[in-house]
N, C-alpha and C positions, 0 to 999 in steps of 0.2 A: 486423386483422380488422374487417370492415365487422359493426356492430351495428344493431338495430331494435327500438325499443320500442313496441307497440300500446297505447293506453290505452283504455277503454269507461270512462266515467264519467258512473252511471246514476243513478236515483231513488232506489234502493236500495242499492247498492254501486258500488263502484269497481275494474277489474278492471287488473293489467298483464302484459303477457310479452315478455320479452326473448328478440330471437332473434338468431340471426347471419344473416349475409350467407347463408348454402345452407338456411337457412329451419331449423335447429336448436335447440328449446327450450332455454335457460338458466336461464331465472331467471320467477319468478310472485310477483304481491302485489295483495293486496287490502288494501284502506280502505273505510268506511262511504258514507253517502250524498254527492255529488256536484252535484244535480238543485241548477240554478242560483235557484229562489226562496228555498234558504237562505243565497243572497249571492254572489259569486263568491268571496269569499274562503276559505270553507266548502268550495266548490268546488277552489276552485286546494290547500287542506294533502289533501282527500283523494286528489287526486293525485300530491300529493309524495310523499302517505305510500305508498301504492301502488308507485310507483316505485322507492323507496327498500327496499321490500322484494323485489323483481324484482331490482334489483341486487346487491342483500346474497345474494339467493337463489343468483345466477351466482357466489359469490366476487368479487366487483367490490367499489370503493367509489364514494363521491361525485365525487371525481375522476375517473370512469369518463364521466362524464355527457356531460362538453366531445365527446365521440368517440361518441355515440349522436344516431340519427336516430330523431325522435320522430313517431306520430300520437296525435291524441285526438281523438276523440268524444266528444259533453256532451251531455247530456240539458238541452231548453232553451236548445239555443243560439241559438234565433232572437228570446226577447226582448231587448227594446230595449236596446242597450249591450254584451250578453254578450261577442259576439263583437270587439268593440274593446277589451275590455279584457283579451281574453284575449292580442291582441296587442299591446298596452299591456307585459302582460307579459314579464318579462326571465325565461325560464325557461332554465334549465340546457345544454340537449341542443344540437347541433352543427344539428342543424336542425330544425324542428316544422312540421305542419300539423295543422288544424284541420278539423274536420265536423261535423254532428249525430250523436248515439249511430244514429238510424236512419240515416245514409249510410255510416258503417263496419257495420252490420248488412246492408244492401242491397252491399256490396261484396264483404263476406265471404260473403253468401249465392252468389253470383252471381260468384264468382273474378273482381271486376271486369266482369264483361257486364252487356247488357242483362236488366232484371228488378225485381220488385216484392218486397216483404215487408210483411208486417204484425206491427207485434209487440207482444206481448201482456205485460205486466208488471206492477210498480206501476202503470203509465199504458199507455198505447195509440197507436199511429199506423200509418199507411199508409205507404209511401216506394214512390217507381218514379223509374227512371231509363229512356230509352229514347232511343240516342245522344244528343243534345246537351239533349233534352230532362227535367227533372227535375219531379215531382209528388209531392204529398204531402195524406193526407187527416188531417184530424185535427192531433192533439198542438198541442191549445192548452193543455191543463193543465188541470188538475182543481180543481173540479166542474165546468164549462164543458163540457168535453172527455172528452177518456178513455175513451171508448165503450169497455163491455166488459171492463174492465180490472181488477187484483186491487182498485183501490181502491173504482172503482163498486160492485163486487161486494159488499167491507164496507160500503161506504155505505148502500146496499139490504137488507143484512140487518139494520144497525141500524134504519133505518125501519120495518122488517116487525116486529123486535122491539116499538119503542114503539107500533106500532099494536096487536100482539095484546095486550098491556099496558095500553091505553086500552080492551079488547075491541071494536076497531074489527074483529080479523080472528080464525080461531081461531090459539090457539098452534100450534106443533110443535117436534121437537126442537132445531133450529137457531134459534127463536124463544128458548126454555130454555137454551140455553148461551149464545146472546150477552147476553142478562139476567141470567145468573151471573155472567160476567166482571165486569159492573158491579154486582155483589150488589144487583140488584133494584132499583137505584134510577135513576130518571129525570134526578136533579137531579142525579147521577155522569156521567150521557152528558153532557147538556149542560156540563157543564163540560169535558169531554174534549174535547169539538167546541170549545170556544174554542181549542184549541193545537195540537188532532191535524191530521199533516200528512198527504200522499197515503199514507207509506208505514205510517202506524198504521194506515189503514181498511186498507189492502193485506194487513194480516197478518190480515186475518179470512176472508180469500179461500180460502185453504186450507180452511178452517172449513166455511164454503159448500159448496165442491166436494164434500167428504167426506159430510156430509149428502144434498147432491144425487143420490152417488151411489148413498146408501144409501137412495136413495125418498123421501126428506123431500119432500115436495110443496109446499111455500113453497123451500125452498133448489131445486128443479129448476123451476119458476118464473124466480126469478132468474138462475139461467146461462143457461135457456133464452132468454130476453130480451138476456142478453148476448152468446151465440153470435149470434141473427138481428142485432146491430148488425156483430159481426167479419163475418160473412156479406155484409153490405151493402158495406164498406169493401173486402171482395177483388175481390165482383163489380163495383164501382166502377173499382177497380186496371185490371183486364181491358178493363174497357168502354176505358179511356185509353189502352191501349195494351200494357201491358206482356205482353211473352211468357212469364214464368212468374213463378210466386208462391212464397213461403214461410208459413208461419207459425212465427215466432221469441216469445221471450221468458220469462219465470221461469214464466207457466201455461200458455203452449201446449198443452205436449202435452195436459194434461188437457181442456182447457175445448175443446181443437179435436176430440175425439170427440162433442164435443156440433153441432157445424156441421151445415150443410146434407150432404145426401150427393152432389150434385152441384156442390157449392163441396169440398167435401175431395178428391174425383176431381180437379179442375184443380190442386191444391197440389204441391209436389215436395220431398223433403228439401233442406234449404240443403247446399254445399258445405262450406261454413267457417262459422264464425261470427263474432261483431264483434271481438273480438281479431283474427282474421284479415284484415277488412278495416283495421282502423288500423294494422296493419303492411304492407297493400298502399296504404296514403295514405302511410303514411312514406315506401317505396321510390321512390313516386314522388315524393315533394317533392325528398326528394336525390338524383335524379336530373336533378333542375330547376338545383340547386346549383351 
């Protein structure tokens, strides 16, 4: 029986699914963060462990692996090295290929055709394919980058907090819970900021939206600034070519009620999603085989 593992290994989690050759779920696992600035090493056990629980899922063992064709997708694969050393690597499976998290997002969206996505998460990016052509806006990585994304999102409410807190701005209630978290103290962020990574500011993003939706007028501020950037990056998308868009990721659905109304008219639900496309990179790696 022909086997296919999809990997997504992202900022925030790691996801896998084992299916068979007529496209029949078997087996699923998850592992924590992935996102290669905490090493590839970091990288490479959360997708062992992933895997490994995909396979234990299906009744398989380790042994199983020599006869599985693999994709993954990494978040970050495009700085310098990533990608050599992922094929450096002596991994397990009968055969692997490799992509960014957004080009098995853009496959799955899009059953392999032409098409764009944006996706929204811990971090942020654009991705378009359109025949032989490939485009990509964004995903440098955060702070830099990330337009829009859960982490800018906590990053912006911590700022808005330490400003109402110096009374540079008035309070609100999203001001008052992110200064709870930190029981009121300034000298507690700043130390937090010496180590917090994209996906600690990202978990304040929920925080935000919640507020936002409840009329907090500093938290609908901030989303609102970060819809007009996801906004810029579709209509970018478009402008370059691609025939249709998604919007994917861990906030979409939320933050994308907040877009343009004539950016959310051109959008289409995805077909698949990134599990989907890394098991449409597998099939075709081995079928390269």
């Amino acid at each position: 029986m022909e086997l296919y593992i999809g990997i997504d290994a992202g900022g925030t989690h790691t996801r896998a699914r084992l299916v068979s050759g007529d496209g029949e779920v078997l087996g699923f696992g998850e592992a924590g963060a992935a996102n290669t600035p905490f090493g590839l090493e970091r990288g490479l056990q959360a997708v062992e462990k992933a895997c490994a629980q995909a396979v234990a899922d299906a009744g398989l063992t380790g042994k199983d692996l020599a006869s599985i064709n693999a994709g993954l997708g990494m978040a970050g694969l495009n700085r310098r090295g990533m990608l050599q050393g992922l094929k450096n690597h002596e991994f397990p499976f009968k055969s692997i290929a490799f992509a960014s998290d957004a080009a098995i997002a853009n496959l799955g969206a899009h059953a392999g055709g032409d098409g764009a996505v944006v996706i929204v998460g811990t971090g942020s990016i654009g991705f378009g394919r359109v025949g032989e052509r490939i485009f990509t806006i964004g995903g440098y990585g955060f702070p830099v980058s990330d337009e829009g994304s859960g982490a800018e999102l906590g990053l912006r409410a911590i700022k808005r907090a330490l400003w109402a807190r110096d009374g540079r701005t008035e309070h609100s209630s999203l001001t008052r819970e992110v200064l709870a978290h930190f029981h009121g103290s300034a000298g507690e962020i700043v130390d937090w900021t010496a180590s917090a990574t994209p996906a600690d500011y990202g978990a304040f993003a929920p925080m935000v939206l919640d507020h936002a939706y409840a009329g907090d007028a500093i938290a609908e501020l901030i989303v609102q600034g970060a819809a007009r950037r996801i906004d810029e990056m579709i209509r970018t998308l478009f402008d370059l070519g691609a025939p249709h868009c998604c919007l994917m990721g861990g906030i979409a659905e939320r933050i994308g009620e907040w877009l343009a109304v004539s950016v959310r008219k051109r959008l289409r639900a995805p077909l698949g999603d990134a599990l989907d496309g890394a098991i449409f990179l597998a099939r075709h790696r081995a079928g390269q085989e």
